[in-house]
ZAFIFI-629543 format. One record per residue: x, y, z of N, C-alpha, C in turn; residue in three letters. Coordinates in steps of 0.2 Angstrom, whole numbers, padded with zeros to 4 digits, always signed. Atoms other than C-alpha are relative to their C-alpha. Layout:
N
XYZXYZXYZALA
...
! end
This chain:
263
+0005+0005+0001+0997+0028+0655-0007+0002-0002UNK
+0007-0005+0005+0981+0032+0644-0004-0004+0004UNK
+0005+0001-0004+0965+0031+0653-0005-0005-0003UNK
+0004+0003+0004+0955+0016+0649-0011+0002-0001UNK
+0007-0005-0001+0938+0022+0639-0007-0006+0006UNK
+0004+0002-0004+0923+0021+0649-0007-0003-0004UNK
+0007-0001+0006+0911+0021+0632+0000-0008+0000UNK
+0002+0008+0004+0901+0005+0625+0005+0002-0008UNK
-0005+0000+0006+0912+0000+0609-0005-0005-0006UNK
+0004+0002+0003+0904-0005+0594+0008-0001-0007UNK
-0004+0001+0006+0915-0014+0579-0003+0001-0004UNK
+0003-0001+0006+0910-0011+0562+0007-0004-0002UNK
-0005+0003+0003+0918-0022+0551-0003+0001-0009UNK
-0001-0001+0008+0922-0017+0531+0002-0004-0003UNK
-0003+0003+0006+0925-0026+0516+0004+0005-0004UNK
-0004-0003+0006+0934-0011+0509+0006+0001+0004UNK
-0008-0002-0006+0953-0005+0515+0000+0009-0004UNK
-0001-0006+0002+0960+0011+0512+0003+0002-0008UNK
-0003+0000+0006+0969+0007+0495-0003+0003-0006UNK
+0004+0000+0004+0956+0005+0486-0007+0003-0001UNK
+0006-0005-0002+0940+0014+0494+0001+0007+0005UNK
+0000-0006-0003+0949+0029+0501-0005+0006-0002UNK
+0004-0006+0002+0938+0040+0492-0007-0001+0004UNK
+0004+0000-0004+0924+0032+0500+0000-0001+0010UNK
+0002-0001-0006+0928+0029+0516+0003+0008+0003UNK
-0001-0006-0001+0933+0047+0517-0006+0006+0003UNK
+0005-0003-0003+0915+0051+0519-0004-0004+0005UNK
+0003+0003-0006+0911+0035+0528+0001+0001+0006UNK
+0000-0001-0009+0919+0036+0544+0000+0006+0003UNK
+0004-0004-0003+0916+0054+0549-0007+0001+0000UNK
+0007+0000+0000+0898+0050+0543-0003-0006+0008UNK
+0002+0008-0005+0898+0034+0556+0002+0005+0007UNK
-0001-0002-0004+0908+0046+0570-0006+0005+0002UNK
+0007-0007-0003+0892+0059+0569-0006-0003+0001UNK
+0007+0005-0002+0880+0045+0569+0001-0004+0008UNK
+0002+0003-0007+0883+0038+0588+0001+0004+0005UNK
+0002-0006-0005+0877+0043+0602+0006+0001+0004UNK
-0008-0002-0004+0892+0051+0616+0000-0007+0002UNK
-0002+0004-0004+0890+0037+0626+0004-0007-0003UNK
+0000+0004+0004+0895+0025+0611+0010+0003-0003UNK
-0006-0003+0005+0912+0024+0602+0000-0005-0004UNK
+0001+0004+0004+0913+0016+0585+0008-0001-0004UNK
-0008+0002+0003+0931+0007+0576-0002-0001-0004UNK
+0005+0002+0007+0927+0004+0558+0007-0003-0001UNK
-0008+0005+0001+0940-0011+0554+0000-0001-0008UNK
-0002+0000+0007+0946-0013+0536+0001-0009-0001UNK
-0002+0007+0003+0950-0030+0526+0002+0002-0007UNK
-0004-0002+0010+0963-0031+0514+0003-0008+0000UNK
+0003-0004+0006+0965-0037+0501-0008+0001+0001UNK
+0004-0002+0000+0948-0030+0500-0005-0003-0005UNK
+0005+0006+0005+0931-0039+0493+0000+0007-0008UNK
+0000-0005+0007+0936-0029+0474-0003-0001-0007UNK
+0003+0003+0007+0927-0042+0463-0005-0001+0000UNK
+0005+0002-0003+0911-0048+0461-0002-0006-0003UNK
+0000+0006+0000+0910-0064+0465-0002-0005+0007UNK
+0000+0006-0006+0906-0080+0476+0004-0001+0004UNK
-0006+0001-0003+0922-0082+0481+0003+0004+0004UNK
-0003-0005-0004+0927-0066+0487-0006+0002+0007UNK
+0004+0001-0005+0910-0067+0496+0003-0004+0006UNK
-0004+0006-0005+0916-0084+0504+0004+0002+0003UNK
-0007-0001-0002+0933-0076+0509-0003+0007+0005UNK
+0000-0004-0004+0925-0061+0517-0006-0003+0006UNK
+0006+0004-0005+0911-0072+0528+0005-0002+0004UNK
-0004+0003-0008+0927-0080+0537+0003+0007+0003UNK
-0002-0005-0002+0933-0062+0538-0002+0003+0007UNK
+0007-0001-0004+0915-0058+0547+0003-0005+0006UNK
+0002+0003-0005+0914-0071+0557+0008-0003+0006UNK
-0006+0001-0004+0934-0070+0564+0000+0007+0005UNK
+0001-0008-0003+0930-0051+0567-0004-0001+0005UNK
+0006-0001-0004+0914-0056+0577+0006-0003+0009UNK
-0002+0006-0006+0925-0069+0589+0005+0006+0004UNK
-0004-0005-0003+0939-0054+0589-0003+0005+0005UNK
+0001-0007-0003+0929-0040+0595-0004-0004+0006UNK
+0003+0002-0006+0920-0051+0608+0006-0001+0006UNK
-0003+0004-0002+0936-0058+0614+0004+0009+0005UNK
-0005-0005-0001+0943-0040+0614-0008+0006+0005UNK
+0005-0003-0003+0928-0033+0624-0007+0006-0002UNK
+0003-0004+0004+0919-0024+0612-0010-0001+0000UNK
+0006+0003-0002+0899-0024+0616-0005+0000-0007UNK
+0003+0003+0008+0893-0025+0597+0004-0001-0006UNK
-0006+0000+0006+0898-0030+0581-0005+0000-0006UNK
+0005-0002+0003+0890-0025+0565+0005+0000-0007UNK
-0006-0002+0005+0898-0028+0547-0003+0005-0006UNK
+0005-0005+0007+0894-0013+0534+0003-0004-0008UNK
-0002+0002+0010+0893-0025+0518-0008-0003+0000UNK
+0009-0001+0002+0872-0026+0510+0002-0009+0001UNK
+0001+0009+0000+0876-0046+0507-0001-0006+0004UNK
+0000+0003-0005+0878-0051+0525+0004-0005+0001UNK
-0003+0007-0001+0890-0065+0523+0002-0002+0006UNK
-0004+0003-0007+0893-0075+0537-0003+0002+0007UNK
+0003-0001-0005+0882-0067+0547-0003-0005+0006UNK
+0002+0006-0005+0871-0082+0554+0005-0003+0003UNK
-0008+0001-0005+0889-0089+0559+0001+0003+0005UNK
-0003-0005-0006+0895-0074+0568-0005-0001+0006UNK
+0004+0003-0006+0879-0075+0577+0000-0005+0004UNK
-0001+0008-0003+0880-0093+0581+0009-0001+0003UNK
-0008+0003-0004+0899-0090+0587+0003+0005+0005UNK
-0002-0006-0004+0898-0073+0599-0006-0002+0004UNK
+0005-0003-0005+0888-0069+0613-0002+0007+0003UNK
-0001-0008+0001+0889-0051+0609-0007+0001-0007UNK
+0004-0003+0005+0874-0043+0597+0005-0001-0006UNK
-0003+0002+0004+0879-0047+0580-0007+0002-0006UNK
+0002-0001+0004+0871-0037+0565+0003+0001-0006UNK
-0004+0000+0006+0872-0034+0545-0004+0007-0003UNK
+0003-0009+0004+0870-0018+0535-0007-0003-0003UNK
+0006-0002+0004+0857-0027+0524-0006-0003+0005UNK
+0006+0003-0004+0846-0038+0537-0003+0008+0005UNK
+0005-0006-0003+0844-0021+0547-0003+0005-0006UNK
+0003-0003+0003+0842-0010+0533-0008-0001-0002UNK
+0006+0001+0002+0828-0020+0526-0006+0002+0003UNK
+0007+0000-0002+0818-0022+0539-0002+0006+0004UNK
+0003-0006-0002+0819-0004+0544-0004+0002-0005UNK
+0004-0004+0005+0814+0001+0528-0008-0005-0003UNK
+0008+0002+0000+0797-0010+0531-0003+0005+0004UNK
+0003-0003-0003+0795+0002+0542-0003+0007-0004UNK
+0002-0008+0004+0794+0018+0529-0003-0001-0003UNK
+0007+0004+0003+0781+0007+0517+0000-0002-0001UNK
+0001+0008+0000+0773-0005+0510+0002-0003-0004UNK
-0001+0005+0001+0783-0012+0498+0009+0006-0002UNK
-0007-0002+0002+0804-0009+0494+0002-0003-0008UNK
-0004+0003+0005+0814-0008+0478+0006+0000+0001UNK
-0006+0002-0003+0829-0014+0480+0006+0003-0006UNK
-0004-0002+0005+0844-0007+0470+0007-0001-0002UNK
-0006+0003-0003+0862-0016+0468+0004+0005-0005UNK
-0006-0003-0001+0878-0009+0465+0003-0004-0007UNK
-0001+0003+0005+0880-0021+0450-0005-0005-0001UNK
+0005+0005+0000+0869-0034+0442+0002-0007+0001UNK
+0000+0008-0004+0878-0049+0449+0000-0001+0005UNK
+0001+0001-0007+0874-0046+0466-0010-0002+0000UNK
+0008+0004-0002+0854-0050+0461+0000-0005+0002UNK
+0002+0006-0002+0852-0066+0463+0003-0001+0011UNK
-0001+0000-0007+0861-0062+0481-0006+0002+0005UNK
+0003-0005-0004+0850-0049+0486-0009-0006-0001UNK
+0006+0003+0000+0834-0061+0480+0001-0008+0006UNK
-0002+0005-0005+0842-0076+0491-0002+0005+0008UNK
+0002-0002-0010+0841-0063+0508-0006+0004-0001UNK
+0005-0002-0001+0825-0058+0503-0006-0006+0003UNK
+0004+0008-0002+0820-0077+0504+0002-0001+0008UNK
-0002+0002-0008+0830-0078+0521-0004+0005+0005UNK
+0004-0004-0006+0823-0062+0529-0012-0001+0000UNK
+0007-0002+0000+0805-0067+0523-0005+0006-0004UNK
+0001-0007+0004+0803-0052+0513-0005+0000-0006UNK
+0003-0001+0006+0793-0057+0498-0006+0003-0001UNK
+0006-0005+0003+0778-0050+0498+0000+0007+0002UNK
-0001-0008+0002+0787-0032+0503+0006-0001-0005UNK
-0005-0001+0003+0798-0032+0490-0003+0000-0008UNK
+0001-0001+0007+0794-0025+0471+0003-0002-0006UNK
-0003+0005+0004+0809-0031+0463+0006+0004+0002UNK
-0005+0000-0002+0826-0029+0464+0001+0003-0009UNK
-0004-0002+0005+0837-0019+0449+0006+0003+0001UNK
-0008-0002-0002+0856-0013+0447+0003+0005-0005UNK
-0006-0006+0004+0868+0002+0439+0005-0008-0002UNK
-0005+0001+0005+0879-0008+0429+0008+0004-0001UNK
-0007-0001+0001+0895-0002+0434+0004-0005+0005UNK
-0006+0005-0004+0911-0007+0443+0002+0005+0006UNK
+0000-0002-0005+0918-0002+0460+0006+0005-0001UNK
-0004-0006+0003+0930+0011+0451-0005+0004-0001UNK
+0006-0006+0003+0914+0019+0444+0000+0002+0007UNK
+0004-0004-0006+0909+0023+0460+0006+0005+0005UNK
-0004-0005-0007+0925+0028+0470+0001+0007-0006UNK
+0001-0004+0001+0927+0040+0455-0007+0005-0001UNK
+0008-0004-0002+0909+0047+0460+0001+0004+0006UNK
-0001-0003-0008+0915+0052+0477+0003+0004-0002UNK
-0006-0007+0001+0928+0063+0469-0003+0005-0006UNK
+0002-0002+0004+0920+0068+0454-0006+0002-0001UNK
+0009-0004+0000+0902+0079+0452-0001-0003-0007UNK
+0002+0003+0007+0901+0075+0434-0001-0007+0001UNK
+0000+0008-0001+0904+0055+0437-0005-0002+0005UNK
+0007+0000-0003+0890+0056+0451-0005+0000-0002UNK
+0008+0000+0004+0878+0064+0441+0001-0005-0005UNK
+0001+0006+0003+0881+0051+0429-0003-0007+0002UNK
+0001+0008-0006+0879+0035+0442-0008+0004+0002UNK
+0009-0002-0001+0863+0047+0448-0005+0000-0003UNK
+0004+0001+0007+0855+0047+0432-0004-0007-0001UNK
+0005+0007+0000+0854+0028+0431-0002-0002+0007UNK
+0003+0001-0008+0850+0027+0449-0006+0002+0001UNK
+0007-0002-0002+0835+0037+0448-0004-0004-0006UNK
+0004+0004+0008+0831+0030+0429-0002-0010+0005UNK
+0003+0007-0001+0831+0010+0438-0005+0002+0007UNK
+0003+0000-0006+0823+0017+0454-0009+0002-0002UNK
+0005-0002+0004+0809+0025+0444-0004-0005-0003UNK
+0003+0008+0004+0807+0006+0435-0005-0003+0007UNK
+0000+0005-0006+0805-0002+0453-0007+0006+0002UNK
+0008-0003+0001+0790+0013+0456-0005-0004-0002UNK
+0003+0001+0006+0782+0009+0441+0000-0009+0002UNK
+0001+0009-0004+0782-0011+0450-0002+0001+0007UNK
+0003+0000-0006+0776-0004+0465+0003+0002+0006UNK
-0005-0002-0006+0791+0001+0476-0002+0006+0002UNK
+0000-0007-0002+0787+0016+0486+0006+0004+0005UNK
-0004+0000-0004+0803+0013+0497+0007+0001-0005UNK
-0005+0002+0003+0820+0013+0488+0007-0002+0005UNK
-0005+0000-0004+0835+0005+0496+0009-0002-0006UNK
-0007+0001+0003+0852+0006+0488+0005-0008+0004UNK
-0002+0005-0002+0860-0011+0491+0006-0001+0002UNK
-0007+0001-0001+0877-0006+0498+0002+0006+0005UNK
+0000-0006-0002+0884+0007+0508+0007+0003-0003UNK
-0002-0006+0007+0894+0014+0493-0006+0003-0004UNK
+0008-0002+0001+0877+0018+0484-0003+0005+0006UNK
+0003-0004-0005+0871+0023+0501+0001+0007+0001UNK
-0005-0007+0000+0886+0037+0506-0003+0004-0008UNK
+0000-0003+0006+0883+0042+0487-0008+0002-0002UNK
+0008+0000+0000+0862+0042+0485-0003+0002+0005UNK
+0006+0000-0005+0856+0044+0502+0003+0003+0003UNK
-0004-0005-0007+0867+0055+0514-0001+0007+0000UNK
+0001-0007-0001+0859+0070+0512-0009-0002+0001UNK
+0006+0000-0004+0844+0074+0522-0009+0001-0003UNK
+0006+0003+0002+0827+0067+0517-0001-0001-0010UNK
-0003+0004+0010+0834+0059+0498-0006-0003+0000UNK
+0004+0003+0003+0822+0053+0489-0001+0001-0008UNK
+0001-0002+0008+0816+0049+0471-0008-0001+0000UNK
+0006-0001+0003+0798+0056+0467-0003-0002+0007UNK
+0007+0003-0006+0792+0053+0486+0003-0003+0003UNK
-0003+0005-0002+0801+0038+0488+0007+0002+0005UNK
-0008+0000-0004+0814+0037+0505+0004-0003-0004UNK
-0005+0003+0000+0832+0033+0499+0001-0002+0007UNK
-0004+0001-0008+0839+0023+0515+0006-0001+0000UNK
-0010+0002-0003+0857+0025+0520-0003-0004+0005UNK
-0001+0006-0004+0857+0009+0528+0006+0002+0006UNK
-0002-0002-0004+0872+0015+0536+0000+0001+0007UNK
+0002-0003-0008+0865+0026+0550-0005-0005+0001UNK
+0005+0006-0005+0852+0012+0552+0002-0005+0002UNK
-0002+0008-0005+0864-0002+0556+0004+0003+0005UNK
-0002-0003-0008+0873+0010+0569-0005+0001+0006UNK
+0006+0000-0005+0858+0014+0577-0004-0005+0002UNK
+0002+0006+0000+0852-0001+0576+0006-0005+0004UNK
-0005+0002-0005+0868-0007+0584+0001+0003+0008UNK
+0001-0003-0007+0867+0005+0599-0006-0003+0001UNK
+0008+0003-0004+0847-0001+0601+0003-0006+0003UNK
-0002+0008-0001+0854-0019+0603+0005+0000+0006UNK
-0003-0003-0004+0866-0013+0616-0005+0002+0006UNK
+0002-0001-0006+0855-0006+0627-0007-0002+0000UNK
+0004+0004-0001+0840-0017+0625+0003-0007+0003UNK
-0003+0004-0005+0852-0030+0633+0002+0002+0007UNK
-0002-0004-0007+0857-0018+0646-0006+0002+0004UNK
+0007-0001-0001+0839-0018+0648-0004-0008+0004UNK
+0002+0004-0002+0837-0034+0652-0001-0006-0008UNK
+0002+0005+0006+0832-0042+0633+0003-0003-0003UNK
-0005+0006+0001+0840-0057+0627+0001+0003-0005UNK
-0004-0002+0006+0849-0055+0611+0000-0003-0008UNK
+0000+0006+0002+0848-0070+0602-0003-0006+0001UNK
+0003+0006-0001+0838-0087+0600+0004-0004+0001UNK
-0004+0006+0001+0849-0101+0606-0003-0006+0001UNK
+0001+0006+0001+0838-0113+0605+0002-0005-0006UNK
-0003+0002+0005+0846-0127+0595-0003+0000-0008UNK
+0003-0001+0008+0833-0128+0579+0000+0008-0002UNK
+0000-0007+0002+0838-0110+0578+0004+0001-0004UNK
-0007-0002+0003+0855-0111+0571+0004+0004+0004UNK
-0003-0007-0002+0859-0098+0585+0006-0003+0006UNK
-0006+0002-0007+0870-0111+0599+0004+0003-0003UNK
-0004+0001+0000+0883-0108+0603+0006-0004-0001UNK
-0004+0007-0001+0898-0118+0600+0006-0003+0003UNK
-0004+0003-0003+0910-0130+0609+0006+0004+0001UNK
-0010-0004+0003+0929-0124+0614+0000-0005-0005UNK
-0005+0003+0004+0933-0139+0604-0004+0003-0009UNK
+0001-0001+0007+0922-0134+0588+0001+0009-0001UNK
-0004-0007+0001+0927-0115+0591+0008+0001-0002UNK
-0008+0000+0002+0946-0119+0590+0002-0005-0005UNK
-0003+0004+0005+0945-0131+0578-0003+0007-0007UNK
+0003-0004+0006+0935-0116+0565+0009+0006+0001UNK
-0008-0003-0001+0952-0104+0573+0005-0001-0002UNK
-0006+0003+0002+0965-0115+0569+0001-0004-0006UNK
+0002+0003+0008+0957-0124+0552-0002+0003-0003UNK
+0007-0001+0003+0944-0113+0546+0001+0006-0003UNK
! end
């Protein structure tokens, strides 16, 4: 009979599976095993089919993914829940339907990297994810740190052929540092890659930067940021607003089993 662990548990939930992003997560989850502290054990859960397109709808389909993962990992004892995807979908839900810490790759990365200065360029993984990324600058309040937002112009092939390939990296590097240099030249002194493929591929070696400017792997900042949120409740610190014009109640059994069994 195997010994039940004694560690804090932490879900990470992905929009990628192994089919289609084994190259990447090849370097994700041992980069996420070397980022938590001992006392911390991290389960990186997959979703398949996998968000492989980009669009609003595959958004939509991964927000109920989110916010089924959050109610799971709660259910199943797990004391945080964190999803590694920049767009956040579902998040505010998830929050509003756990009682467990409930964060997103990009709402923490952001406002870590208000920490490293004064204003961020933001950098997407394709250019139909802008108008996303200008939407969670308005949610987080963000506009007067933010220089502008630009994008590499490929597809989620390009990139996993980057993982494997040095030629095909440098290539994606090239426009990476050429948009990031634009976003300078606007005023960014921050640079954040809007994903954590971008991230693992731009930012995972120690103090990345273009011309000065911090690259932030977002990554290591929502684990970290999911251990702090663990033990500032174990601290005594609430977690969460519930008061009602928050968005953050809680809801009903009956409005919980009816999203369960309709939703």
């Amino acid at each position: 009979m195997s010994a039940v662990s004694s560690k804090l548990r932490i879900w990470a939930q992905g929009a990628t599976d192994k089919a289609g992003h084994q190259a990447y997560l090849a370097q994700l989850l041992p980069h996420l095993q070397a980022c938590v502290d001992p006392e911390f054990e991290v389960e990186f859960h997959t979703t398949t089919p996998s968000v492989t397109t980009v669009h609003a709808l595959s958004e939509f389909r991964f927000s109920r993914a989110v916010i089924r993962g959050a109610i799971q990992a709660e259910r199943e004892g797990y004391d945080v829940f964190f999803m590694n995807h920049f767009q956040d979908v579902g998040l505010y839900e998830a929050r509003a339907s756990v009682d467990i810490p409930v964060l997103g790759l990009g709402e923490s990365t952001l406002l870590h990297a208000c920490t490293l200065g004064r204003r961020l360029g933001l950098l997407a993984i394709n250019p139909a994810f802008i108008p996303t990324h200008a939407d969670q600058i308005q949610r987080y309040g963000l506009q007067q740190r933010v220089a502008g937002i630009a994008a590499i112009d490929a597809n989620i092939s390009d990139y996993m052929e980057a993982f494997a390939s040095a030629a095909k990296k440098a290539e994606l590097e090239a426009v990476f540092v050429r948009e990031a240099r634009k976003l300078m030249d606007a005023g960014a002194d921050v640079i954040v890659p809007t994903g954590g493929i971008p991230m693992m591929l731009f930012g995972n070696v120690p103090g990345a930067n273009v011309d000065g400017a911090p690259i932030v792997n977002g990554v290591t900042v929502v684990i970290k940021a999911a251990e702090m949120a663990v033990k500032l409740r174990r601290l005594g610190a609430r977690h969460i607003s519930r008061v009602p014009r928050s968005g953050f109640a809680l809801p009903s059994q009956k409005t919980l089993g009816e999203f369960l069994d309709h939703g």
